[in-house]
C-alpha positions as YAML, in Angstrom:
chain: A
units: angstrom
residues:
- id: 1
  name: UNK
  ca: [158.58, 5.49, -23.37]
- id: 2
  name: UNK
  ca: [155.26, 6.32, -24.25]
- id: 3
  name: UNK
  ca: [155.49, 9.75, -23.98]
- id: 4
  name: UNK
  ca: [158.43, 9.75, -26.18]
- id: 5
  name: UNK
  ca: [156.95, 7.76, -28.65]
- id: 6
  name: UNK
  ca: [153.88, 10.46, -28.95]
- id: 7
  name: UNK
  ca: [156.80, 12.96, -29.05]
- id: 8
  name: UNK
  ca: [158.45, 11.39, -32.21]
- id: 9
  name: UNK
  ca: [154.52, 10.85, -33.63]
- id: 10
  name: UNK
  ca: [153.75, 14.16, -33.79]
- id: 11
  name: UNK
  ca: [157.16, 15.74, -34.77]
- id: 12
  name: UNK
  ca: [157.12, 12.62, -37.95]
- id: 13
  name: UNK
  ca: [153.28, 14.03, -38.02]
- id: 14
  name: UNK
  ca: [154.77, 17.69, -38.47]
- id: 15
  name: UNK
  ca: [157.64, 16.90, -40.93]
- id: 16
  name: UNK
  ca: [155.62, 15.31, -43.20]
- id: 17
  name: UNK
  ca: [152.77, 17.85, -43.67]
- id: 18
  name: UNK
  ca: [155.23, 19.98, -44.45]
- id: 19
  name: UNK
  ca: [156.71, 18.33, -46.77]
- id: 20
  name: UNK
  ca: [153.40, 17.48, -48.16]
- id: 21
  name: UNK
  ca: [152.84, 20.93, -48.39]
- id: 22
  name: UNK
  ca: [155.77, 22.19, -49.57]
- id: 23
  name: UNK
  ca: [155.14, 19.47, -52.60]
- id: 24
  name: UNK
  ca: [151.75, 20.94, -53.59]
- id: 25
  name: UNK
  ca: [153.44, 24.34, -53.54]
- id: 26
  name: UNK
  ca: [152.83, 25.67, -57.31]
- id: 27
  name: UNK
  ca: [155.57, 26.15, -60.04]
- id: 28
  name: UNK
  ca: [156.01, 29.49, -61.74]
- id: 29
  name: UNK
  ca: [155.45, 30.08, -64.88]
- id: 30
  name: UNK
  ca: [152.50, 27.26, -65.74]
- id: 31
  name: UNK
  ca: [150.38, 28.34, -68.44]
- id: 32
  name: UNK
  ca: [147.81, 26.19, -70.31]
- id: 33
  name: UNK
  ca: [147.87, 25.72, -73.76]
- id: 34
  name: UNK
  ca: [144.14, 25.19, -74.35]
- id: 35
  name: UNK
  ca: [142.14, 25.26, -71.33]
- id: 36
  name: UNK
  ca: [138.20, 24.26, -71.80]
- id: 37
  name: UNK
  ca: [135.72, 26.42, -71.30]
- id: 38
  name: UNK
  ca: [134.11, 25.67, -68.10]
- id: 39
  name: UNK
  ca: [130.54, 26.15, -69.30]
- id: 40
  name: UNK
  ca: [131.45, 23.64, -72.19]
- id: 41
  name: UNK
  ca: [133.21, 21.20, -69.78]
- id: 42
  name: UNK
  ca: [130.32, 21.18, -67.28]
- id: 43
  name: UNK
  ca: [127.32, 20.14, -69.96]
- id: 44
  name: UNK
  ca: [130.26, 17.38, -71.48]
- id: 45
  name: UNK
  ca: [130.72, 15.88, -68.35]
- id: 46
  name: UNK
  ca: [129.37, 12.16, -67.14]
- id: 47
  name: UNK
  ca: [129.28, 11.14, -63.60]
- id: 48
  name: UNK
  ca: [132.15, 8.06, -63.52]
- id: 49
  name: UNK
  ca: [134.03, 10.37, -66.14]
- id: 50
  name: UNK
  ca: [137.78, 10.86, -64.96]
- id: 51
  name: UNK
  ca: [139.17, 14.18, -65.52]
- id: 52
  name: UNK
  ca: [142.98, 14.16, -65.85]
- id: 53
  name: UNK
  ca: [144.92, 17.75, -65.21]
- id: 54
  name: UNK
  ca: [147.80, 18.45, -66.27]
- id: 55
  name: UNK
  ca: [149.02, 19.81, -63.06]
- id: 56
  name: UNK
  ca: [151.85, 22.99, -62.04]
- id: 57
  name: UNK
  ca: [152.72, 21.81, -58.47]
- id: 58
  name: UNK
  ca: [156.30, 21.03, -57.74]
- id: 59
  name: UNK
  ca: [155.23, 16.93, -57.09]
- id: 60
  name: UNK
  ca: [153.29, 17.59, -60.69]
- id: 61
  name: UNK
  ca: [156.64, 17.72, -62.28]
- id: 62
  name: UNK
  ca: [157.75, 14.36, -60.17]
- id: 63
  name: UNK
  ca: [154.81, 12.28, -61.59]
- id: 64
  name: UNK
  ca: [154.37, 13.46, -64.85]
- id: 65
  name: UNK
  ca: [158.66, 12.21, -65.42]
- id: 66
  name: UNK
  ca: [157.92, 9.09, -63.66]
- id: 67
  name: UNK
  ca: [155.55, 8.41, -65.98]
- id: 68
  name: UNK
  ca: [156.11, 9.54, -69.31]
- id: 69
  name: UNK
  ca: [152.73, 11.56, -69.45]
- id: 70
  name: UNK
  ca: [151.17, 15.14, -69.51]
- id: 71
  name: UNK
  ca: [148.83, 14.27, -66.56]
- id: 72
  name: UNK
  ca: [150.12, 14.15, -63.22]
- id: 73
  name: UNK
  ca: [146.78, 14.36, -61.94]
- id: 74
  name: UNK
  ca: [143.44, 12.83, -61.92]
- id: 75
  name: UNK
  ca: [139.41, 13.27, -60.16]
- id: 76
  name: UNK
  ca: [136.35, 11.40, -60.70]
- id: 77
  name: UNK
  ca: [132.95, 13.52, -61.87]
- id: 78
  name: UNK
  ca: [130.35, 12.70, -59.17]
- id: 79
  name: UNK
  ca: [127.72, 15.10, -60.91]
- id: 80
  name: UNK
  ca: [125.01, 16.38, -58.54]
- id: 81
  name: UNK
  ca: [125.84, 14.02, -55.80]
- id: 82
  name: UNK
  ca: [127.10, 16.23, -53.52]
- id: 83
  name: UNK
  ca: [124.45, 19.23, -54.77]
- id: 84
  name: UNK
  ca: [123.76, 21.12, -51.73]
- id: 85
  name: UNK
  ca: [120.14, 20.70, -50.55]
- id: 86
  name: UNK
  ca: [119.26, 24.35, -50.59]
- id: 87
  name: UNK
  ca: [120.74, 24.87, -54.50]
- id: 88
  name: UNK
  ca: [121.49, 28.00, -54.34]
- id: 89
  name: UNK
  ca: [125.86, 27.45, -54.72]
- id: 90
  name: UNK
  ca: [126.48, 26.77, -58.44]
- id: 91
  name: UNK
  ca: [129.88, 26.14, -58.21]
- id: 92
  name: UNK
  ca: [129.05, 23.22, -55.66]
- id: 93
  name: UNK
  ca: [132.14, 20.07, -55.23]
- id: 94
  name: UNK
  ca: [131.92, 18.09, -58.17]
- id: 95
  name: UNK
  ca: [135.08, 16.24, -58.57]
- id: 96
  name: UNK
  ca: [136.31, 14.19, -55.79]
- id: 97
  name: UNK
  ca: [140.15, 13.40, -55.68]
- id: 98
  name: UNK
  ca: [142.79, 12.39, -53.63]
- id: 99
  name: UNK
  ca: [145.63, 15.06, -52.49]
- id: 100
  name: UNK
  ca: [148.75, 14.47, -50.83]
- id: 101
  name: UNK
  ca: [148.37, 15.96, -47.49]
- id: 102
  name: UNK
  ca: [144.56, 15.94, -47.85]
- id: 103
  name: UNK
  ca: [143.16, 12.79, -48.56]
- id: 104
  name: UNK
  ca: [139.77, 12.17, -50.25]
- id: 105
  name: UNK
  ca: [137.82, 15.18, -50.54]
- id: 106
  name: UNK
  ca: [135.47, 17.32, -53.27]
- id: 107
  name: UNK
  ca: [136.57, 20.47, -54.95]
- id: 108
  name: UNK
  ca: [134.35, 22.36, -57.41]
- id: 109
  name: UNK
  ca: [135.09, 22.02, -61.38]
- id: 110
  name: UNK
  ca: [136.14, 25.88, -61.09]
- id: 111
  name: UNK
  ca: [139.48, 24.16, -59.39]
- id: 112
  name: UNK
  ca: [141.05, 23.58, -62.72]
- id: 113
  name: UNK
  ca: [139.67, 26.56, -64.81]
- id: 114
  name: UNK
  ca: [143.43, 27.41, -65.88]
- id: 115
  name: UNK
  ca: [144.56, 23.90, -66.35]
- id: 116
  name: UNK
  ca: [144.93, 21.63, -69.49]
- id: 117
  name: UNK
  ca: [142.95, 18.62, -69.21]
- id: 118
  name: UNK
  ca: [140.80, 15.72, -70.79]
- id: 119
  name: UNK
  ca: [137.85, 13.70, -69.73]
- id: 120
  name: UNK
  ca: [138.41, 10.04, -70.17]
- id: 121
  name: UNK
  ca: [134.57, 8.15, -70.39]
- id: 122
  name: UNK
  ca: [134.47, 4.56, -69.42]
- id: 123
  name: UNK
  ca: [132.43, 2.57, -72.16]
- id: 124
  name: UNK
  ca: [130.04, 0.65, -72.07]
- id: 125
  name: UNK
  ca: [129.76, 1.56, -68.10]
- id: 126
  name: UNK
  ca: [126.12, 0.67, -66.81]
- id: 127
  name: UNK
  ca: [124.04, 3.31, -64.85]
- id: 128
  name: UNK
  ca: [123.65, 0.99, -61.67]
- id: 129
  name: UNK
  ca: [127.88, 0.52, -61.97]
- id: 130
  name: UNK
  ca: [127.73, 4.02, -62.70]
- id: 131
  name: UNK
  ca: [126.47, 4.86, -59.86]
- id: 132
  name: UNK
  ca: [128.45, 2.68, -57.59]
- id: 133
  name: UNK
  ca: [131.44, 4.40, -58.91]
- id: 134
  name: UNK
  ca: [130.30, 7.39, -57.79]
- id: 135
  name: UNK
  ca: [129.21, 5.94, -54.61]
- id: 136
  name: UNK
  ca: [132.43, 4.27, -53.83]
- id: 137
  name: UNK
  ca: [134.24, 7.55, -53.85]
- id: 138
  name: UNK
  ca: [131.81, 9.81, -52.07]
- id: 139
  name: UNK
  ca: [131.60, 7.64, -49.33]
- id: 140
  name: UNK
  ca: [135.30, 7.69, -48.83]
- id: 141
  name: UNK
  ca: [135.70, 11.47, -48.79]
- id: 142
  name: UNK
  ca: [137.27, 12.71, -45.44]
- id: 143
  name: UNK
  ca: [139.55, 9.57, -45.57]
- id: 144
  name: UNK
  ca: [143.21, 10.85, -44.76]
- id: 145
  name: UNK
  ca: [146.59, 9.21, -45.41]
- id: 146
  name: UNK
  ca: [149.47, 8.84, -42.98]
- id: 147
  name: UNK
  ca: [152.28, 11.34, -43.93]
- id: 148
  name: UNK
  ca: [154.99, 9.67, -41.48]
- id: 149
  name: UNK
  ca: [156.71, 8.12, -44.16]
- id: 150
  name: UNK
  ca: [159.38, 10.28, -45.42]
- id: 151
  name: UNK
  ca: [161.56, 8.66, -47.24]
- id: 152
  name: UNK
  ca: [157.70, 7.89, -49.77]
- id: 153
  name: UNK
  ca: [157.90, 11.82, -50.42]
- id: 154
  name: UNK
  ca: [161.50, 12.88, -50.18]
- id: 155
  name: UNK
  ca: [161.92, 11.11, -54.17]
- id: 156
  name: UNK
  ca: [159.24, 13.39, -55.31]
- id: 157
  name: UNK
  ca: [161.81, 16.57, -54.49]
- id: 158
  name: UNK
  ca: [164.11, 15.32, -57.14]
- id: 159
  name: UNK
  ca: [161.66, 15.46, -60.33]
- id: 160
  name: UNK
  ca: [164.12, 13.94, -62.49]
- id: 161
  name: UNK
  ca: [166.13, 11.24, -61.34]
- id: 162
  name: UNK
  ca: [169.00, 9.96, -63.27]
- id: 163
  name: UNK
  ca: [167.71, 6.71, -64.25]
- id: 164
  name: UNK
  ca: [166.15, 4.67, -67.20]
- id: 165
  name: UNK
  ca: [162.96, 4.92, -68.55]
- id: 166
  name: UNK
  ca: [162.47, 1.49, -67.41]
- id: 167
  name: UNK
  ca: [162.81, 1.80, -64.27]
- id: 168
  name: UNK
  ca: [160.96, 5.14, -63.67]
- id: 169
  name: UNK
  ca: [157.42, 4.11, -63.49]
- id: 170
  name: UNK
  ca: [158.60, 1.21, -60.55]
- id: 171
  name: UNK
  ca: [160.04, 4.45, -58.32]
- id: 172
  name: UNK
  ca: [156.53, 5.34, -57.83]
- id: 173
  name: UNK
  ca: [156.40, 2.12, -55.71]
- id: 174
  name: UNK
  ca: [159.06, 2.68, -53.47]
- id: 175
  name: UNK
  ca: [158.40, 2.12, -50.05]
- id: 176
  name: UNK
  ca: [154.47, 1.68, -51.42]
- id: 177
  name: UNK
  ca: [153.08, 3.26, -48.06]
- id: 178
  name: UNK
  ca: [150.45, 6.15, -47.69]
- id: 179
  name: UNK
  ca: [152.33, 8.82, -49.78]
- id: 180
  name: UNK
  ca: [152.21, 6.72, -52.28]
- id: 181
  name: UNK
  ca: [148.73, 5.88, -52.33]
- id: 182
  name: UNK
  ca: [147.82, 9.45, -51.68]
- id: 183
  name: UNK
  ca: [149.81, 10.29, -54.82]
- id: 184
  name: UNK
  ca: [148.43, 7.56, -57.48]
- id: 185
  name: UNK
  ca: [144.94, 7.03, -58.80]
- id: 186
  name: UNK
  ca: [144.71, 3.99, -56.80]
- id: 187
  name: UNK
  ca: [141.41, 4.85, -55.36]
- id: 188
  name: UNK
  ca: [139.20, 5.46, -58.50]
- id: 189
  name: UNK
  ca: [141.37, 2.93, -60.11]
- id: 190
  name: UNK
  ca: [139.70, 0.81, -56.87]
- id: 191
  name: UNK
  ca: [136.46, 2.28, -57.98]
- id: 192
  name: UNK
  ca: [136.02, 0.94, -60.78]
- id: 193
  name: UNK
  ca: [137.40, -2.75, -60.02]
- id: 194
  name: UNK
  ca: [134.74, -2.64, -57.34]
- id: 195
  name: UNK
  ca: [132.35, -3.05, -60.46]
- id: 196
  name: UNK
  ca: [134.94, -5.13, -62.14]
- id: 197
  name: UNK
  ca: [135.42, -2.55, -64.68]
- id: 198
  name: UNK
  ca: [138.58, -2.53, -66.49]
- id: 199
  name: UNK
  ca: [141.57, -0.08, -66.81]
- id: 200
  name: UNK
  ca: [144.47, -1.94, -68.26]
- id: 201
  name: UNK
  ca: [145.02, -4.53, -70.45]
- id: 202
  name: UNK
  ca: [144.72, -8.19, -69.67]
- id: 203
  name: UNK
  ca: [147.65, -10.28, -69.32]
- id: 204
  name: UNK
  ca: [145.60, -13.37, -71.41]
- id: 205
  name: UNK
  ca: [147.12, -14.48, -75.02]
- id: 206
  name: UNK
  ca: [143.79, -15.73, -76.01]
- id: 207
  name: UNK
  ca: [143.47, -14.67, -79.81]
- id: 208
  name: UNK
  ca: [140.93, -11.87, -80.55]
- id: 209
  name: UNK
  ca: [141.19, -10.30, -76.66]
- id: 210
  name: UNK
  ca: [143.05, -7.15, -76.00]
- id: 211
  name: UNK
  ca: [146.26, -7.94, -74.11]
- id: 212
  name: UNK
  ca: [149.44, -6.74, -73.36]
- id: 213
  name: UNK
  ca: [152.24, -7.53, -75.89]
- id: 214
  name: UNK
  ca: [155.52, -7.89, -74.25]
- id: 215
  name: UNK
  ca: [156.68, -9.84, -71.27]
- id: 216
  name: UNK
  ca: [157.56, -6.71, -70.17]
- id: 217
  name: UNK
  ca: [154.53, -4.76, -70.62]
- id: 218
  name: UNK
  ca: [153.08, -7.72, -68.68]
- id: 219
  name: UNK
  ca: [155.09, -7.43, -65.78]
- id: 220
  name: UNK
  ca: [154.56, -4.01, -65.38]
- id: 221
  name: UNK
  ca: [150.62, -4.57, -65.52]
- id: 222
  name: UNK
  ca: [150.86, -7.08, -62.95]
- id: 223
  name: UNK
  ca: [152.83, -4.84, -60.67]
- id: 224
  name: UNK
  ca: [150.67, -2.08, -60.74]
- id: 225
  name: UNK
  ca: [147.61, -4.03, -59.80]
- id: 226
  name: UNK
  ca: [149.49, -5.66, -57.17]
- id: 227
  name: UNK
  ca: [150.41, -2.29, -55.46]
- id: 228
  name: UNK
  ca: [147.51, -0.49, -56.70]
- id: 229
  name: UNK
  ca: [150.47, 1.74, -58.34]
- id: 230
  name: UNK
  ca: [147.66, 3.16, -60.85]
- id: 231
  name: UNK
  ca: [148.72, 6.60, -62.27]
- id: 232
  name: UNK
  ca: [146.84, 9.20, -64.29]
- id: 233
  name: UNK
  ca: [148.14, 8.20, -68.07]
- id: 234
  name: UNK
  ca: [146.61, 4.77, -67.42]
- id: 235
  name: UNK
  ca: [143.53, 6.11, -67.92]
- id: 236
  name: UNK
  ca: [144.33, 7.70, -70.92]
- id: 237
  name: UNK
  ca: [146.05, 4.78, -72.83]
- id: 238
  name: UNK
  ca: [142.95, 2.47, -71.37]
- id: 239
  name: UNK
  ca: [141.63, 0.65, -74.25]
- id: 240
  name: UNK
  ca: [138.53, 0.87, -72.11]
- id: 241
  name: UNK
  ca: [138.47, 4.91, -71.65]
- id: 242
  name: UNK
  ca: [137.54, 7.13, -74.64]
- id: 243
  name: UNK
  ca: [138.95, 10.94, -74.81]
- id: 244
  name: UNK
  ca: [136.34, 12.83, -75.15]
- id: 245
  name: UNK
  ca: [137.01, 16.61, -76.37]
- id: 246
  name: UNK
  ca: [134.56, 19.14, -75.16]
- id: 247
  name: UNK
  ca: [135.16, 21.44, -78.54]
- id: 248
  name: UNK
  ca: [134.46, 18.46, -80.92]
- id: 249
  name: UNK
  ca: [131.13, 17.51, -78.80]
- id: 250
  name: UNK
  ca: [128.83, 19.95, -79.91]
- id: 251
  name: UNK
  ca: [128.94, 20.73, -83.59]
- id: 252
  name: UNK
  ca: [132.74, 22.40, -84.07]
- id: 253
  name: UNK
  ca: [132.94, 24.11, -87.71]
- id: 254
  name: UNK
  ca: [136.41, 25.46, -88.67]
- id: 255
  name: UNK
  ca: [134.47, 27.63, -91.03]
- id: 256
  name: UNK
  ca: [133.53, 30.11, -88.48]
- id: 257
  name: UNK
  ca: [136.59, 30.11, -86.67]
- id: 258
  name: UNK
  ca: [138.20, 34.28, -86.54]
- id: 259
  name: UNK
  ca: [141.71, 34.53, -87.20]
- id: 260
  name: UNK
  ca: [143.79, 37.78, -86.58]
- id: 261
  name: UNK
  ca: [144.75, 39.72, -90.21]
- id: 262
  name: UNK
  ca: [147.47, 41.96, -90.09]
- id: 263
  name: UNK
  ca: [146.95, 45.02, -92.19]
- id: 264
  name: UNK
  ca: [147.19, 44.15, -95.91]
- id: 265
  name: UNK
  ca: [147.55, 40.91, -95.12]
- id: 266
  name: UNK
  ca: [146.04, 38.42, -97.82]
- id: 267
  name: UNK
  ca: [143.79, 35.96, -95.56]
- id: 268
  name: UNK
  ca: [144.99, 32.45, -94.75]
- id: 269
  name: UNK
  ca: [144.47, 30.41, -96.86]
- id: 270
  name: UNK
  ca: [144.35, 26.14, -95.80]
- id: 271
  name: UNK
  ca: [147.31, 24.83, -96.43]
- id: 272
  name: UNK
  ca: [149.59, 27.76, -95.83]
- id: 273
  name: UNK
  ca: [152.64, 27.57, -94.17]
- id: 274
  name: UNK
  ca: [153.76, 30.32, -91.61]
- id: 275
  name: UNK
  ca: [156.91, 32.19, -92.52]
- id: 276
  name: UNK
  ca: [159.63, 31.07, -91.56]
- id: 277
  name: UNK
  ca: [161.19, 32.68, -88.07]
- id: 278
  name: UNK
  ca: [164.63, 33.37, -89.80]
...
């Protein structure tokens, strides 16, 4: 019995990394719209600042529906921390994520060159929680998830299920076991609670305090936190996160932007409408 039991282990084991793989498979066709300039990103960039990608695999597509959002995907900025002691690799890890298939581990900023993205900062965040943060995720790279349950990553093959908006963000709970966990933000979400740093709204209706509105905005807070269900846009609508744009951090002037003239073309002037496509 025991041997058949391995037997089933390791064909479940099988099946499901292939799945997860088939998952991060890219789609065709994904171009950004404005991708930063990596130079620019790297000297923006805080340790404990999230990056959020706007990601082209196949479960990209899944999340970002789920969840009414551009970002399907999100890393912490560790900095230097994982600088290699001889410092001669420049394009040494720098973000450390979680991947479906792959667990915790640190990829170089160079990763997402060709994606859109934005930085969310946390405010206010102290250098000693700061570097907890960090801390917490380094320490936890090499952890791995268990890809036996199928049924978690079978959903993410149909990217858009027929059902209400309502009810969309809740199927990323369904089963709530490792692929699930593998998928969300849960762990820098985790991160930053261990500092008690927060991400979303409280539930209070004390006057003056930031809160959610509705009964069922409430809910839905309080069912995230209890499944640890947190996805990339929840950084992003954080009242606790600021966007910060990369262009806009270091002195953007409009007045020396170069546009493309046609010949005897009168220069654009602000204001102008382009002509119309008909």
């Amino acid at each position: 019995m025991t041997e058949a039991r391995d037997m089933t282990d390791t064909l479940m084991d099988r099946l499901g990394r292939f799945l997860a793989r088939r998952l991060q498979s890219a789609n065709p066709g994904y171009e950004p719209y404005t991708p930063s300039d990596p130079q620019t990103l790297l000297r923006t960039l805080q340790p404990g600042d999230i990056l959020l990608v706007e990601g082209n695999q196949k479960i990209s597509a899944a999340i970002k529906y789920l969840t009414q959002s551009t970002w399907s995907h999100a890393a912490l900025y560790v900095g230097e921390a994982l600088k290699p002691a001889d410092g001669e690799d420049t394009d040494f890890p720098r973000l450390v994520e979680v991947n479906l298939g792959e667990g915790c581990v640190a990829v170089p900023l160079s990763k997402y060159t060709r994606f859109n993205t934005r930085i969310c900062r946390p405010v206010g965040l102290t250098p000693e929680d700061r570097k907890t943060v960090v801390s917490y995720m380094v320490e936890r790279l090499g952890v791995r998830y268990d890809m036996k349950n199928i049924l978690d990553m079978l959903r993410y093959f149909f990217p858009t299920p027929p059902v209400p908006v309502r009810w969309r963000r809740r199927m990323i709970a369904f089963g709530s076991g490792d692929p699930t966990r593998a998928i969300c933000s849960s762990m820098i979400a985790q991160a930053f609670q261990s500092v008690k740093y927060p991400i979303l709204p409280e539930i209070t209706r004390a006057p003056g305090r930031q809160r959610a509105d509705s009964d069922y905005s409430r809910r839905e807070i309080l069912h995230i936190r209890h499944h640890s269900l947190f996805a990339p846009r929840d950084f992003d609508l954080s009242p606790y996160f600021r966007v910060v744009k990369p262009t806009l951090e270091y002195g953007f002037d409009y007045k020396r932007l170069e546009w493309s003239q046609k010949a005897g073309e009168e220069p654009a002037q602000s204001g102008d409408l382009p002509p119309s496509a008909n």
